[in-house]
N, CA, C and O atoms as a MOPAC input file, in Angstrom:
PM7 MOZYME 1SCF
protein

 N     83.93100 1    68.58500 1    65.15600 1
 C     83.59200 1    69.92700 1    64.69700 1
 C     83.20500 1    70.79200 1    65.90200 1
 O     82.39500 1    70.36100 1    66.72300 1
 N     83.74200 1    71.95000 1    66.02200 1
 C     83.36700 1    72.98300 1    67.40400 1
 C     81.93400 1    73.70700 1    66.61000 1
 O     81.67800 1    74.09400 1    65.47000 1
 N     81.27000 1    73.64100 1    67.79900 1
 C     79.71800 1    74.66500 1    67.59900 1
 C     79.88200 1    75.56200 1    67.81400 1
 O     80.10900 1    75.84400 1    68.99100 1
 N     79.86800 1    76.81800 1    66.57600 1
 C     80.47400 1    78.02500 1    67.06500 1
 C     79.14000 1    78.80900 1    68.27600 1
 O     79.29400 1    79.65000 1    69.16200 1
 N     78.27600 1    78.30800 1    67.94700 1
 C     77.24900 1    78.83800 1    69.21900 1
 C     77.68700 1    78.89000 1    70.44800 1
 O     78.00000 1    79.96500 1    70.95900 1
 N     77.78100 1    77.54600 1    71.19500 1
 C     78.17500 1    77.09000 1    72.04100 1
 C     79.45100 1    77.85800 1    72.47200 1
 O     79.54100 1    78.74900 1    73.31700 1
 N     80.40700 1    77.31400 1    71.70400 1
 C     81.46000 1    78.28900 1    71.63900 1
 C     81.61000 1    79.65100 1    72.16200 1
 O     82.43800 1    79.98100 1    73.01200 1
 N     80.52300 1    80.62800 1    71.44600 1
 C     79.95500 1    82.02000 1    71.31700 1
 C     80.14500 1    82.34400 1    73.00800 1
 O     80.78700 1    83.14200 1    73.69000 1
 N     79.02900 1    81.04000 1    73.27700 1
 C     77.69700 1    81.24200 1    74.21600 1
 C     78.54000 1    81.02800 1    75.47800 1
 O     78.23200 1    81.69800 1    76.46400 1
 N     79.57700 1    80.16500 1    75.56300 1
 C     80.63700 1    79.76400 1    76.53300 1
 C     81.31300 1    81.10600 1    76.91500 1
 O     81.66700 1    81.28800 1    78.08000 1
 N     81.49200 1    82.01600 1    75.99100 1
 C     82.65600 1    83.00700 1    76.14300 1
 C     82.01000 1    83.91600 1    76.73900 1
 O     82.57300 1    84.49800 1    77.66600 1
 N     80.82100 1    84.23500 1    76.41200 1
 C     79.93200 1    85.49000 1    76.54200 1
 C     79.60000 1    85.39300 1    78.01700 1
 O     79.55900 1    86.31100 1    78.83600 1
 N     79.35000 1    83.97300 1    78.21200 1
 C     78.50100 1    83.97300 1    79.78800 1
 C     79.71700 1    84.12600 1    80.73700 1
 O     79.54100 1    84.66100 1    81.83200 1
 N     80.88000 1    83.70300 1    80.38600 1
 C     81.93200 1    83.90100 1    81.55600 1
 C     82.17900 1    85.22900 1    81.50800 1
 O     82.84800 1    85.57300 1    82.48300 1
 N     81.85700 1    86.31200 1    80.61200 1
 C     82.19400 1    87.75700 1    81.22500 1
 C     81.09700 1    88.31600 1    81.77500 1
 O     81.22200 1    89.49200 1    82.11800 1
 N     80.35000 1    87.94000 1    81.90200 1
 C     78.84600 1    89.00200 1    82.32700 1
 C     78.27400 1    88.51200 1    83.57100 1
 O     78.44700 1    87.36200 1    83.97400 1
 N     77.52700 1    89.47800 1    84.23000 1
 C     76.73900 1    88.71500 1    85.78800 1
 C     75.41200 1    88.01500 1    85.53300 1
 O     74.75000 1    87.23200 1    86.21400 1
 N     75.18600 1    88.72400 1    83.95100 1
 C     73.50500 1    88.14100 1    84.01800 1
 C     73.75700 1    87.16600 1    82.89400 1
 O     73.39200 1    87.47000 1    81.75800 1
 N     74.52400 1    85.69800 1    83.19700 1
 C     74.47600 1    85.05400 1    81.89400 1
 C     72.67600 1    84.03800 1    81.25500 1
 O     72.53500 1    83.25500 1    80.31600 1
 N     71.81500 1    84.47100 1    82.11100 1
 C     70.38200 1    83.67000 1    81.82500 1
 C     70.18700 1    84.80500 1    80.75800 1
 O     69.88600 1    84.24600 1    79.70300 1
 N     70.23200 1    86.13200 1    80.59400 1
 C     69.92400 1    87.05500 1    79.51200 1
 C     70.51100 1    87.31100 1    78.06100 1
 O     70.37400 1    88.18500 1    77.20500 1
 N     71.42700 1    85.80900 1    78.22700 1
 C     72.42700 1    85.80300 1    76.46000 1
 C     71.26100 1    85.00500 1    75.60800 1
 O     70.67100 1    83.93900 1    75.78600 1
 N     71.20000 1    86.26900 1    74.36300 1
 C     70.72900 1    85.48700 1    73.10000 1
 C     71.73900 1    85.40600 1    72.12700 1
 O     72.62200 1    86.26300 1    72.11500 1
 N     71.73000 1    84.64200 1    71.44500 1
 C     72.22100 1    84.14000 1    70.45600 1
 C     71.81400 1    83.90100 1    69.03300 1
 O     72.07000 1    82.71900 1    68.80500 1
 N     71.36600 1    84.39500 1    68.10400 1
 C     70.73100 1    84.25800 1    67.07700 1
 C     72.20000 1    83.36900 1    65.61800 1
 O     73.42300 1    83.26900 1    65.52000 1
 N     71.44400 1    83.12100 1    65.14000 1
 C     72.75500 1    82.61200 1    64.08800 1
 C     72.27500 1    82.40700 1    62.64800 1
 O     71.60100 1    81.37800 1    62.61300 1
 N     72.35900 1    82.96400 1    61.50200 1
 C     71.77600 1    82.67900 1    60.39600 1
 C     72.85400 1    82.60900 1    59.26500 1
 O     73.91900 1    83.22000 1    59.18900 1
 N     72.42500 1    81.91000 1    58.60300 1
 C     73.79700 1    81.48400 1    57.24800 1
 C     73.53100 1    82.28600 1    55.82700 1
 O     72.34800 1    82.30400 1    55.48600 1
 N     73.78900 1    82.46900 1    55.58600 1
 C     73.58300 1    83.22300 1    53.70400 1
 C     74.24200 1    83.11600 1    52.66400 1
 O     74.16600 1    81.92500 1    52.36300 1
 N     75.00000 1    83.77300 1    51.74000 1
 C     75.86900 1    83.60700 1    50.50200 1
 C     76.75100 1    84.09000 1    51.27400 1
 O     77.70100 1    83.36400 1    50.98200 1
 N     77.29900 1    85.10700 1    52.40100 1
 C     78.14500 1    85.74400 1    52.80000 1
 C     78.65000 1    85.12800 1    53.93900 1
 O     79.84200 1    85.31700 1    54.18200 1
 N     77.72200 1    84.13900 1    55.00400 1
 C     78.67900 1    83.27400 1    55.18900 1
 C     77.94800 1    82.95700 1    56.55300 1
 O     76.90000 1    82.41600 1    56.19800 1
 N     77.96100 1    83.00200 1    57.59900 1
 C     77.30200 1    82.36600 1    58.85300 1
 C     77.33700 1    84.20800 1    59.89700 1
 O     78.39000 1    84.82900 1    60.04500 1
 N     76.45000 1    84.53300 1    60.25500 1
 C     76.27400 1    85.80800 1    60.98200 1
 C     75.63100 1    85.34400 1    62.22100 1
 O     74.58700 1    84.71500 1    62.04500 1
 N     75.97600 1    85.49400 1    63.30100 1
 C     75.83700 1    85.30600 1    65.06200 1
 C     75.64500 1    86.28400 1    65.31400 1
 O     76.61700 1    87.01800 1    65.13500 1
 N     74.34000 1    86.99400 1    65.88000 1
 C     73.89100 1    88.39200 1    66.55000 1
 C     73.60500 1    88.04200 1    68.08500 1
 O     72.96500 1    87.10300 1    68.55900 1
 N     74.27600 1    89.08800 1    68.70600 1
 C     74.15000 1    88.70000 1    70.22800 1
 C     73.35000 1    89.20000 1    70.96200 1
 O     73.91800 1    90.28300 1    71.11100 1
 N     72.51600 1    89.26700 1    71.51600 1
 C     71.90400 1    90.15100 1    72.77000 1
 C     71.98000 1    90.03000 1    73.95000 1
 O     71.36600 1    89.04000 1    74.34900 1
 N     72.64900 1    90.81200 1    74.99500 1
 C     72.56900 1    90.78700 1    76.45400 1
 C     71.97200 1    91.71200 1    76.92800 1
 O     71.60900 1    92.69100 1    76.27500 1
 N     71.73900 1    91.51000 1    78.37500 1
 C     71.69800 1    92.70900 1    79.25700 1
 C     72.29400 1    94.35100 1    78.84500 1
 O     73.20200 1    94.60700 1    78.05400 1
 N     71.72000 1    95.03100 1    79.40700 1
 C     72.49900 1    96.33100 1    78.98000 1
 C     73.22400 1    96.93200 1    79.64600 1
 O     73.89700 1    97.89600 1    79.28000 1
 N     73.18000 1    96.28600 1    81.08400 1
 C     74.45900 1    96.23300 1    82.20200 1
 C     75.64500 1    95.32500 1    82.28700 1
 O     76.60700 1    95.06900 1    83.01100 1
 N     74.78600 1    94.80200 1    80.61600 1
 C     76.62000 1    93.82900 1    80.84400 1
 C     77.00300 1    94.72100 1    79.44300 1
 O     78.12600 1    94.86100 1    78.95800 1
 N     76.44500 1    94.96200 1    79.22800 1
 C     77.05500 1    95.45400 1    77.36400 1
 C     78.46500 1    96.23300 1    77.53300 1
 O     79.13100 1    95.78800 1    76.59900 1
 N     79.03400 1    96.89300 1    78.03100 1
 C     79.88800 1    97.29900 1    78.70600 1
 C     81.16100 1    96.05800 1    78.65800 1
 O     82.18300 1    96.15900 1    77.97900 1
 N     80.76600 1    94.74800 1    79.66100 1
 C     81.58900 1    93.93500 1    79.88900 1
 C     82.18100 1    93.22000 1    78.04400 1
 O     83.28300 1    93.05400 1    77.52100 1
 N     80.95100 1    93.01800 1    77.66500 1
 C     81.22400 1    92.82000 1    76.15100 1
 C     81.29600 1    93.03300 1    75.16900 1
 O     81.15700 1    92.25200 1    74.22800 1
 N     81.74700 1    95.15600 1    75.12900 1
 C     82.34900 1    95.48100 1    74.11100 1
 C     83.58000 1    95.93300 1    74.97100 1
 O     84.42700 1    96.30400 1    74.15800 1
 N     83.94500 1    96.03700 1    75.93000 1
 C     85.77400 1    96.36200 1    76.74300 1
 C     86.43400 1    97.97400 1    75.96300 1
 O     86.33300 1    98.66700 1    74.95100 1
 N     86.86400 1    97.92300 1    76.78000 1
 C     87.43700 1    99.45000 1    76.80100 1
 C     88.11300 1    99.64600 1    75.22800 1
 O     89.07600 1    98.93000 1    74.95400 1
 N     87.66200 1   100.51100 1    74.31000 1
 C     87.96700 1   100.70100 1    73.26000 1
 C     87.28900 1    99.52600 1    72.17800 1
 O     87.76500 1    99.39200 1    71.05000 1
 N     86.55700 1    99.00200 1    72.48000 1
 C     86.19400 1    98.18300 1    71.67700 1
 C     87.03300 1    96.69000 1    71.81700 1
 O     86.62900 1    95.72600 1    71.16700 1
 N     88.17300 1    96.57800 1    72.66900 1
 C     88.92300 1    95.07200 1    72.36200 1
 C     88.64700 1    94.31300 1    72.53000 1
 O     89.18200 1    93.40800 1    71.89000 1
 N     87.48800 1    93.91200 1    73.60400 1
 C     87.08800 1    92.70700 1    73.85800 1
 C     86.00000 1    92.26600 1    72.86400 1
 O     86.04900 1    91.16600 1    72.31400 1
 N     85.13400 1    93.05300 1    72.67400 1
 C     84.33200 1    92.86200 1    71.36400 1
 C     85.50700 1    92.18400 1    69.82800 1
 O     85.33400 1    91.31900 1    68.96900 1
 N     86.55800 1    93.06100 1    70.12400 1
 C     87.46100 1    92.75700 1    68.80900 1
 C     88.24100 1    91.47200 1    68.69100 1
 O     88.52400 1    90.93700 1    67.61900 1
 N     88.70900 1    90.82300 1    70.43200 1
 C     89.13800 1    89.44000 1    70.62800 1
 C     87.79100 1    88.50100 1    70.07500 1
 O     87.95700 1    87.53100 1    69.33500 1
 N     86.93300 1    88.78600 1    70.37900 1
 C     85.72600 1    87.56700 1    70.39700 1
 C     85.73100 1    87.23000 1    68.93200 1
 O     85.82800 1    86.12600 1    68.39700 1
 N     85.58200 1    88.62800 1    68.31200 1
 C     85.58600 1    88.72900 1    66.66900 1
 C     86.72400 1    87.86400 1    66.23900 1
 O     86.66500 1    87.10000 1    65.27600 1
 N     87.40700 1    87.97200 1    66.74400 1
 C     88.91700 1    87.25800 1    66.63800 1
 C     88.74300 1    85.54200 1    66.93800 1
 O     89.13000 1    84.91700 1    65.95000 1
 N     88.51900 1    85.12600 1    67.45300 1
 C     88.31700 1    84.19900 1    68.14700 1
 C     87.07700 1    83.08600 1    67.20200 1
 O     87.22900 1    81.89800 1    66.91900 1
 N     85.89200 1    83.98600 1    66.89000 1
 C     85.45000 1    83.34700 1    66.14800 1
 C     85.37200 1    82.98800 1    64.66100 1
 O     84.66200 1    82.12700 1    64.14000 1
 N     86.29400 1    83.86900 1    64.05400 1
 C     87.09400 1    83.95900 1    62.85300 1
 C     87.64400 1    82.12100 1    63.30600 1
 O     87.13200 1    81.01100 1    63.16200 1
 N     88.18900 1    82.34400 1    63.55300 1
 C     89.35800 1    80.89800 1    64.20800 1
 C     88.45500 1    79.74900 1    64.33600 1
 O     88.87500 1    78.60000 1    64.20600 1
 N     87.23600 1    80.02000 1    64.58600 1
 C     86.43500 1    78.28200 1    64.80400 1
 C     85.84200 1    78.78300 1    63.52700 1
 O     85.72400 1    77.67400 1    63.00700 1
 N     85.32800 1    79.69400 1    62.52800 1
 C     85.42200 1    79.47300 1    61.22200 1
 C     86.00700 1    78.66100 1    60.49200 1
 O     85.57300 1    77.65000 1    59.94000 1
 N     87.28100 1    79.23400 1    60.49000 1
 C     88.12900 1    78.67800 1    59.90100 1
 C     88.15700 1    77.34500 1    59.95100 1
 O     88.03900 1    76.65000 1    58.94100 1
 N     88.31600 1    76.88200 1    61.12500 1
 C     88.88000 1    75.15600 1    61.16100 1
 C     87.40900 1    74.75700 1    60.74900 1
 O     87.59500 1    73.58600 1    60.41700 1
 N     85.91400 1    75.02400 1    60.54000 1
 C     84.78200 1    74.84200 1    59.89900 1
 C     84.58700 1    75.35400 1    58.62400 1
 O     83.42200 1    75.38600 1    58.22700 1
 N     85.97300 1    75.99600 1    57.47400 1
 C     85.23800 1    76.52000 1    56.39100 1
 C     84.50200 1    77.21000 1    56.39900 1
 O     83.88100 1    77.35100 1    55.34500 1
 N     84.09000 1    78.12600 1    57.68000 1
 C     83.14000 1    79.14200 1    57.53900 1
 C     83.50700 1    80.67700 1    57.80700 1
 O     84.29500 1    81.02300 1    58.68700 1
 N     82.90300 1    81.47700 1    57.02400 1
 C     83.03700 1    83.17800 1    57.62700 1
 C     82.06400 1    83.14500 1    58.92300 1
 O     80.89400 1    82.77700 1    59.02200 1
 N     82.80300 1    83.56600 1    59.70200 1
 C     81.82100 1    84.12900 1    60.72500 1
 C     82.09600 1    85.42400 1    61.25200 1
 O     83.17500 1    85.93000 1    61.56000 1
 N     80.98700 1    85.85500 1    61.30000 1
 C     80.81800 1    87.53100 1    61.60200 1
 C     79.65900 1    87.98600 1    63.01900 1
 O     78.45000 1    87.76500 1    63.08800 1
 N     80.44900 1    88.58700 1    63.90200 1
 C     79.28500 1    88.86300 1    64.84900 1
 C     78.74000 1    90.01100 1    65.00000 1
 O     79.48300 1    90.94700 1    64.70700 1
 N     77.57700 1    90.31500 1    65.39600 1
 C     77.19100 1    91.41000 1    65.33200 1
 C     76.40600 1    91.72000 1    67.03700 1
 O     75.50800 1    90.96800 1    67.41600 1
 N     76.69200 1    92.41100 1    67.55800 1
 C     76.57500 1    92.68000 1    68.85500 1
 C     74.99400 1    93.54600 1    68.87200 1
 O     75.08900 1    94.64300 1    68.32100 1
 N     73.81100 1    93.27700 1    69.32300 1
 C     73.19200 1    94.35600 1    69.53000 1
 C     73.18500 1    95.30000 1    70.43800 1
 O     73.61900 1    94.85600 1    71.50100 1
 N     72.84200 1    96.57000 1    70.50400 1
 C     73.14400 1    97.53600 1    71.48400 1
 C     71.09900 1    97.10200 1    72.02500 1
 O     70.05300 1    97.00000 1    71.38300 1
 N     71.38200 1    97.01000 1    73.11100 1
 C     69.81500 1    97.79300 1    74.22300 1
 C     69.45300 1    98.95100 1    73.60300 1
 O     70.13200 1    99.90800 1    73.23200 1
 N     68.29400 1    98.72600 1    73.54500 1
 C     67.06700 1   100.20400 1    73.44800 1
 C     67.20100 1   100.85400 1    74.86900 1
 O     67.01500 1   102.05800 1    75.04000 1
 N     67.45400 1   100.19600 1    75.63700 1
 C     67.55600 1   101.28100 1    77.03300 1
 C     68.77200 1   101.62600 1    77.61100 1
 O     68.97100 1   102.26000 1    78.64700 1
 N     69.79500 1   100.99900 1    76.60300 1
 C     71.03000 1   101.87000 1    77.03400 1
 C     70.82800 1   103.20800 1    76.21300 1
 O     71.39000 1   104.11300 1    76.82900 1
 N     70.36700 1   103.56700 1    75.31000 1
 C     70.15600 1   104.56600 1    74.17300 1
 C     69.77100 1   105.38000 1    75.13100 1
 O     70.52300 1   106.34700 1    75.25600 1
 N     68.74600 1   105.34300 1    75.96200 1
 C     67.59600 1   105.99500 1    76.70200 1
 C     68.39800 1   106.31800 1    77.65500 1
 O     68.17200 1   107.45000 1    78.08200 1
 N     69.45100 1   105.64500 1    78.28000 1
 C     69.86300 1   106.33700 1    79.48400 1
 C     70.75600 1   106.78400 1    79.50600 1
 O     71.29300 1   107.32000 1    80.47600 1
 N     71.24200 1   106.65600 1    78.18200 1
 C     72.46100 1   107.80000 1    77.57000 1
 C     71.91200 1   109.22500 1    77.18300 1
 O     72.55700 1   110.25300 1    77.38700 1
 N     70.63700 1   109.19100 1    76.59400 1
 C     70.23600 1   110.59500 1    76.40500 1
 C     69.73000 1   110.75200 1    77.98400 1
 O     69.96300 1   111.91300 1    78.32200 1
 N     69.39300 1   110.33500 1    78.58700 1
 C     68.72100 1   110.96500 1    79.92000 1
 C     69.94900 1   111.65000 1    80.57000 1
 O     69.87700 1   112.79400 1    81.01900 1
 N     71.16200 1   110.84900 1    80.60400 1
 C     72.53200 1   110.91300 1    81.36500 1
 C     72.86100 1   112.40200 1    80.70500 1
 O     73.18300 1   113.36600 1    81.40000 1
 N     72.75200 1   112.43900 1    79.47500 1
 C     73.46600 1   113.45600 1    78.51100 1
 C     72.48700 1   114.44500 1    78.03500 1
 O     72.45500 1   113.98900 1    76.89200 1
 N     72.02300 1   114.99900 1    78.00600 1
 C     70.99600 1   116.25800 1    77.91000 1
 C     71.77000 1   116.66400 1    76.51900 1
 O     71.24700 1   116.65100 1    75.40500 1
 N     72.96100 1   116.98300 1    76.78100 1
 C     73.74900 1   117.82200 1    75.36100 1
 C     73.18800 1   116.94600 1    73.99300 1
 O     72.86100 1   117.44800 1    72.91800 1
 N     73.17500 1   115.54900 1    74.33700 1
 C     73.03400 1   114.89100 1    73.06600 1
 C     71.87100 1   115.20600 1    72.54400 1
 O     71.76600 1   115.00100 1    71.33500 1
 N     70.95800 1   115.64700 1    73.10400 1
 C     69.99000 1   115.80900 1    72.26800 1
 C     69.55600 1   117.06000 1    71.41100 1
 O     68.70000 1   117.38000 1    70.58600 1
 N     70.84200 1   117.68300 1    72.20900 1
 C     70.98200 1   119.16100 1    70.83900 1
 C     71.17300 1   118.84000 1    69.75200 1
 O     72.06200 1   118.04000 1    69.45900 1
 N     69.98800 1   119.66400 1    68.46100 1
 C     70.92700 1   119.32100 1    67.14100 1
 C     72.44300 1   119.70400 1    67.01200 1
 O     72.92600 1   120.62700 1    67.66700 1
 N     73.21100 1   118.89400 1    66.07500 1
 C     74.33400 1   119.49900 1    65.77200 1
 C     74.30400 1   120.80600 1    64.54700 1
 O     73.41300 1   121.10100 1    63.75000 1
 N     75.39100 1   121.29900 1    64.73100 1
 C     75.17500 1   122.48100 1    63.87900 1
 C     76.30300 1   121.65500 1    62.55200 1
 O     76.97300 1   120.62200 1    62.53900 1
 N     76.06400 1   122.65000 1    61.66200 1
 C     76.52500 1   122.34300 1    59.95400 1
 C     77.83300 1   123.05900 1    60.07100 1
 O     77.81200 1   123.94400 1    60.92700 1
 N     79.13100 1   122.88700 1    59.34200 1
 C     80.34200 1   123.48900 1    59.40900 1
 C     80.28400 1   124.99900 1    59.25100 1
 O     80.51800 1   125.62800 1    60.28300 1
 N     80.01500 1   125.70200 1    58.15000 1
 C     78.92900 1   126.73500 1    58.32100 1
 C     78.43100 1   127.41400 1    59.76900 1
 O     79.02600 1   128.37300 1    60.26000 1
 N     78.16000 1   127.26900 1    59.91200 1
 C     77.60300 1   127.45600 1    61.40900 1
 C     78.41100 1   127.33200 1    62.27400 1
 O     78.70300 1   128.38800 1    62.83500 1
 N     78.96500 1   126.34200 1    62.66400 1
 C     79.99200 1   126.33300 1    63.20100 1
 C     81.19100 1   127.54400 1    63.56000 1
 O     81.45900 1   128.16800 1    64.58600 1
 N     81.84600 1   127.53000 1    61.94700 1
 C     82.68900 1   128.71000 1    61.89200 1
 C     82.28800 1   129.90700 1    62.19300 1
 O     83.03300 1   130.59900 1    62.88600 1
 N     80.92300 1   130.47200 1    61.70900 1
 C     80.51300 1   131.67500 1    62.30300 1
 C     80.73000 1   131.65200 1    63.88100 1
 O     81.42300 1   132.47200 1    64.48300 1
 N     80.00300 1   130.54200 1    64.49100 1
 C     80.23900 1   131.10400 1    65.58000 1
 C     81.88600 1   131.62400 1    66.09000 1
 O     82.10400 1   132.59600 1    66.81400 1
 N     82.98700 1   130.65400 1    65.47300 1
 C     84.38800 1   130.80000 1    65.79300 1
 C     84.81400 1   132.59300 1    65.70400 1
 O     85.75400 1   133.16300 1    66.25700 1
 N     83.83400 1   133.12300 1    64.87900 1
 C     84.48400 1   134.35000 1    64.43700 1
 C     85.76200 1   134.45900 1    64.37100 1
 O     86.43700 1   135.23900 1    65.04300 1
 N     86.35600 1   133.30600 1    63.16300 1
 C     87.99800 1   133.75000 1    62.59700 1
 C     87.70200 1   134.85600 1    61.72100 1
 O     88.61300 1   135.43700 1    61.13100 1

């Protein structure tokens, strides 16, 4: 039987520089086996890949040691609290409210 942890935990550490900072959480339910990840927030980057694909192979990947285990598996990636932070610091705009469609159009003056 493959440990999908292990498994997980194998894949994750070969893309990132800081592999001592992989968590791994894993809990089972009616819906089926859920793996939540946490890294670094300088690797988070390496492990969601440009457009989301590498996040979407892994997803992929562990579907597949499901399977040959009878199990759903679903991962769920956490994002850093301080990537949040240094995205609004980076981005000033983001922290404008957005305006309502309404609003919007006025300003367009069609």
């Amino acid at each position: 039987m493959i440990d999908d942890v292990g498994f997980l935990e194998f894949i994750v550490k070969g893309l990132i520089t800081r592999p001592d900072e992989v968590k791994i959480k894993r809990t089972v339910d009616e819906m089926g086996v859920l793996m939540t990840l946490d890294v670094h927030p300088d690797d988070m980057g390496k492990i969601i890949g440009r457009g989301g694909n590498t996040a979407k192979a892994i997803r992929i990947l562990l579907r597949v040691v499901g399977m040959k285990n009878n199990a759903r598996i679903n991962l769920k990636i956490n994002e850093p609290t301080m990537a949040y932070e240094k995205r609004a610091f980076d981005n000033p705009v983001s922290n404008v409210p957005s305006k309502t469609l309404d609003e919007a159009m006025e300003d367009m003056d069609l």
